[in-house]
N, C-alpha and C positions, 0 to 999 in steps of 0.2 A: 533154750537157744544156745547153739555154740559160741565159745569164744574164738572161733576159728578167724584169723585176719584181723582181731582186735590189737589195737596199741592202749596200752597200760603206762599212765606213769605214777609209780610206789615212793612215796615220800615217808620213809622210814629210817631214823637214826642209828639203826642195830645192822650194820655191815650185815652177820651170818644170818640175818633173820631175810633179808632182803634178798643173798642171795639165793636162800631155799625159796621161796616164790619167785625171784624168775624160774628155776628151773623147774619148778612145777607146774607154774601156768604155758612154761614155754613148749614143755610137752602135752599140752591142747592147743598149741598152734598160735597163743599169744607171746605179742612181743612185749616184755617188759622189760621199760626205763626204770633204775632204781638211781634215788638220790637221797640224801641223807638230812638236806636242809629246806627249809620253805623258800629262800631266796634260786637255789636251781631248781624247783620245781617249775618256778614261775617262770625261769626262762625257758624249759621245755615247752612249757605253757602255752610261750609265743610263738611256739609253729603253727600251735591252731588245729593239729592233727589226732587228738587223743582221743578215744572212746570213756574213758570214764580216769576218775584220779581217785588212788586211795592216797589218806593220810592220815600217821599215825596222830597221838595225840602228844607227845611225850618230841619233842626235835629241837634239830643243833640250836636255831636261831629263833626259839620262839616255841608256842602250842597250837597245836591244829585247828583248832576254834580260830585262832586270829590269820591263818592260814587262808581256811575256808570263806571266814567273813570276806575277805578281799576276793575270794574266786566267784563267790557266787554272785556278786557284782559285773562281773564281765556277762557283755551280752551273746561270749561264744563259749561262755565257758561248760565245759562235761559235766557229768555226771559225778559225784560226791559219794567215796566210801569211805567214813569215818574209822578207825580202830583205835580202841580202848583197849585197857585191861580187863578182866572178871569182876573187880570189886569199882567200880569205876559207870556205875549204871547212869547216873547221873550227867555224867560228861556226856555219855551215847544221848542221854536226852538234848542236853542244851547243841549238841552237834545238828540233830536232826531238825530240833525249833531254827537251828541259822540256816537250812538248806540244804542237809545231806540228803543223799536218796535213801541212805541204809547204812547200818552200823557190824561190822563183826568184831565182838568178844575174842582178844589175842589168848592167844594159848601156843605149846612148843610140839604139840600134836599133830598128825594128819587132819584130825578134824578143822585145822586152823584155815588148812589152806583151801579144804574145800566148802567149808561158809564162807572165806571169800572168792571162790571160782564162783559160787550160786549168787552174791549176794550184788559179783560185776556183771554175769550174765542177765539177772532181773533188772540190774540198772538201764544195762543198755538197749534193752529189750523199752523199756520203760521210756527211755529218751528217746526214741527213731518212733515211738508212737507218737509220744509226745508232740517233735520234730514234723510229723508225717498233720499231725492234725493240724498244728498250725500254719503250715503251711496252702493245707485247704481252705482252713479260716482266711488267711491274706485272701487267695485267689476269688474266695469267692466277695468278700472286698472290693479286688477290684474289679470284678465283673459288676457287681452291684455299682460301684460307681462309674465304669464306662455304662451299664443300660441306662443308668439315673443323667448322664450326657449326654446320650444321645434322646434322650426324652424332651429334656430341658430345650434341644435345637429342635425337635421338632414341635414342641409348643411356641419356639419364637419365631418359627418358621410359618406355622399354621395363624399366629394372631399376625404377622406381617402382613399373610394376605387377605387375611379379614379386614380389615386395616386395608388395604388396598380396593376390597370388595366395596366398602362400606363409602369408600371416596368415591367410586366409580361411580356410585348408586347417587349420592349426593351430588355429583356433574349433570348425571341424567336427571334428575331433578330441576336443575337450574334450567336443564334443557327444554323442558315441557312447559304450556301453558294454562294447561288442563287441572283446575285446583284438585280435581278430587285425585288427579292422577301423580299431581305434587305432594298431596298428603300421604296416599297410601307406600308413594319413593322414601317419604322421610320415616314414616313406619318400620318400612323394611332396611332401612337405613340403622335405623336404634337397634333395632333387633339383633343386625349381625354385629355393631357394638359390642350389645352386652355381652355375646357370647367371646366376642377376640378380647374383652377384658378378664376372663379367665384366662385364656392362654397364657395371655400377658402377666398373670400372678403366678402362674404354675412354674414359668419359665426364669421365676426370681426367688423360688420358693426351693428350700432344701429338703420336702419335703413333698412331692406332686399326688400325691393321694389325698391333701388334704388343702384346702382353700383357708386363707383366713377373712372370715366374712366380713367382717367389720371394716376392713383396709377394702376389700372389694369391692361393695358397697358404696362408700367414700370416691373410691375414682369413677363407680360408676354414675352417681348422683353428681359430680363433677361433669363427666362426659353428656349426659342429659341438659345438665346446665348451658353448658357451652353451645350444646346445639338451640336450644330455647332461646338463648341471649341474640343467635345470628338471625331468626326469625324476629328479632322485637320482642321478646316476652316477659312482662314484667314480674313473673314469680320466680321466688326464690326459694330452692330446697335444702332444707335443713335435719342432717343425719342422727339419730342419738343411737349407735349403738356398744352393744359387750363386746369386748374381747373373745372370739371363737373361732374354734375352724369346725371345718364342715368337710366332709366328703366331698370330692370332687366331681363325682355325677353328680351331686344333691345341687353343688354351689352354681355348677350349668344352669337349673333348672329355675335355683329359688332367683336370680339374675335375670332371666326372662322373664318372670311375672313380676318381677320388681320392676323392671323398663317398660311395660305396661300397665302397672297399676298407675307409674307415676307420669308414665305418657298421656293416659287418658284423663288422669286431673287436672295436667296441667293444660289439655283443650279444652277439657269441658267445665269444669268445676267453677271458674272465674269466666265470666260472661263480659263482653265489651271490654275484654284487654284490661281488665281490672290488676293490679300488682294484688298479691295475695303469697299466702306458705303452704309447700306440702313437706310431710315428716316424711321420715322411715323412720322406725322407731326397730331395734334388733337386740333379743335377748333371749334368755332361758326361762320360762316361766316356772318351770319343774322340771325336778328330774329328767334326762330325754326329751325335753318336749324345747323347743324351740320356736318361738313367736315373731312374726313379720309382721312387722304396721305400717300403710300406707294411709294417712289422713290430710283432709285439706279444711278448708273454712269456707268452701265454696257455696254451690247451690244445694248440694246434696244428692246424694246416691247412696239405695237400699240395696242393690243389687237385683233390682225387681222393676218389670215394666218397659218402657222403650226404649232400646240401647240405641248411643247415639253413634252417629257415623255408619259405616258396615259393617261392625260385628263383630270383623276380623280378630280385632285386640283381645274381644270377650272370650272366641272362640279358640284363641292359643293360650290365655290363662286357664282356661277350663280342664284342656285337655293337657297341657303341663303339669297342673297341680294332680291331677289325674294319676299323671305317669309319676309323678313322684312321690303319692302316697299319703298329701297331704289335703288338710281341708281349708277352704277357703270361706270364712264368712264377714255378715256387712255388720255391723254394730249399731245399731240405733243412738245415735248421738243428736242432743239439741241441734248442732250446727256443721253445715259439713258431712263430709265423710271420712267413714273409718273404715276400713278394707285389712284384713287379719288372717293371717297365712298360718297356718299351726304345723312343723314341720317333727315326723319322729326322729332323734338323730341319735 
């Protein structure tokens, strides 16, 4: 790469030395500042306009190490060419452990001046990569967090009007007289809950690919609650689970069979408005493997035999667990039932 339109500034204590490299680099078309101490270096410094800085090791007010140390501190500062003497290998080394790009061995040679034409050429070549990629890096930053904003609005947008949906459904509910047409309203009711309480986690979450299930869980066993308590129901659900997150398709899904396993416990399971508990019990059993428990203390249920009400509940756990890969089975327990999601994650 040319130095063609480079600014150089040479901080070097040896007047006739300094003036044979301007004149050398200046017939390749560089400009070069010569200064003799580290205190005017540093005020060139503060134009801000330099392509790379050599400095010798050997100056009026100080050595180039303690030079350097201060420059490579600045968050604009160029690129760093060390010059030593030949016997002096050592300095070149601790120069480059502080930050130099590269070092040239002085000598009173032609060869002096052109290891350092090659050694500010590869500098700067080195830095406008450098410069070039980080710059990508930011952008693409903040493109990642403007999409990860506009995500986040449109999950509090989307659980607003599930949330909205979910109230509607619950007015048309009050509105009817029809039991069976009130129960299947409050069904469909729970159901668009569970799902606007993903959004609702996605949309608080610095992370939207992933759910944390436990906290989800939690508000949704609350939101169940809430609605059970306005109906009179005397059971109380009670959550134990891990600390996890989960995929955010997965967490849509395992949410939906949870607001129906523990939908239909808490109608069917306790007979004559009995007060009674159902768990969610949430963990890793192994490796990969992730366990959902829904149990109650009720009448009991194998998962076998005449389903009660119309089906519906059964027939959206079924084909959920389905779509998500997972298996669903009943536990043979003394008392009650146990109901066990086994999810791969």
């Amino acid at each position: 790469m040319p130095t063609q339109s480079t600014k150089i500034i040479y901080v070097e204590d040896d007047p006739a030395l300094g003036r044979l490299v301007q004149k050398a680099l200046g017939r390749h078309g560089s400009h070069v500042e010569h200064v003799t101490s580290a205190r005017c270096g540093f005020q060139l410094l503060a134009a801000g306009d330099a392509d790379v800085l050599v400095v010798d090791h050997y100056l009026a007010d100080g050595t180039g190490l303690d030079m350097l140390e201060k420059v490579v501190r600045r968050a604009d500062a160029p690129p760093v060419i060390y010059v030593t003497g030949s016997t002096e290998a050592a300095i070149a080394v601790a120069a480059l452990k502080a930050g130099a790009a590269d070092y040239v061995l002085k000598s009173v040679g032609e060869d002096f001046v052109e290891l350092l034409r090659s050694a500010i050429d590869q500098a700067i070549a080195t830095s406008r990569l450098q410069r070039a990629r980080e710059r990508a890096e930011q952008e693409m930053r903040e493109a990642r967090e403007r999409a990860e904003m506009a995500l986040a609005e449109v999950n509090h947008r989307v659980a607003n009007s599930l949330a909205l949906v979910a109230a509607l459904v619950r007015m048309q509910m009050t509105a009817v007289a029809d039991p069976a047409a009130k129960e299947a309203l409050a069904e469909t009711q729970g159901r668009i809950t569970a799902i606007a309480g993903i959004h609702r986690r996605l949309y608080t979450n610095d992370d939207v690919r992933f759910v944390e299930i436990d906290a989800y869980l939690g508000n949704l066993a609350k939101d169940i609650q809430a609605s059970m308590s306005l109906d009179g129901s005397p059971v109380f659900i009670r959550l134990i689970a891990d600390p996890l997150r989960l995929p955010t398709d997965k967490a849509v899904s395992v949410g939906v069979i949870v607001n129906e396993l523990v939908t239909n416990a808490a109608k069917y399971a306790y007979t004559d408005r009995q007060p009674g508990e159902i768990r969610i019990r949430a963990g890793v059993t192994s490796p990969g493997k992730l366990e959902i428990a829904v149990e109650d203390d009720g009448i009991g249920w194998t998962g076998q035999g005449k389903i009660h009400g119309t089906g519906v509940g059964s027939r959206v756990i079924t084909a959920t667990a389905s779509g998500l890969g997972a298996t669903l089975l009943y536990d043979s327990v003394t008392r009650g039932t146990c109901a066990r999601l086994m999810i791969d994650i």
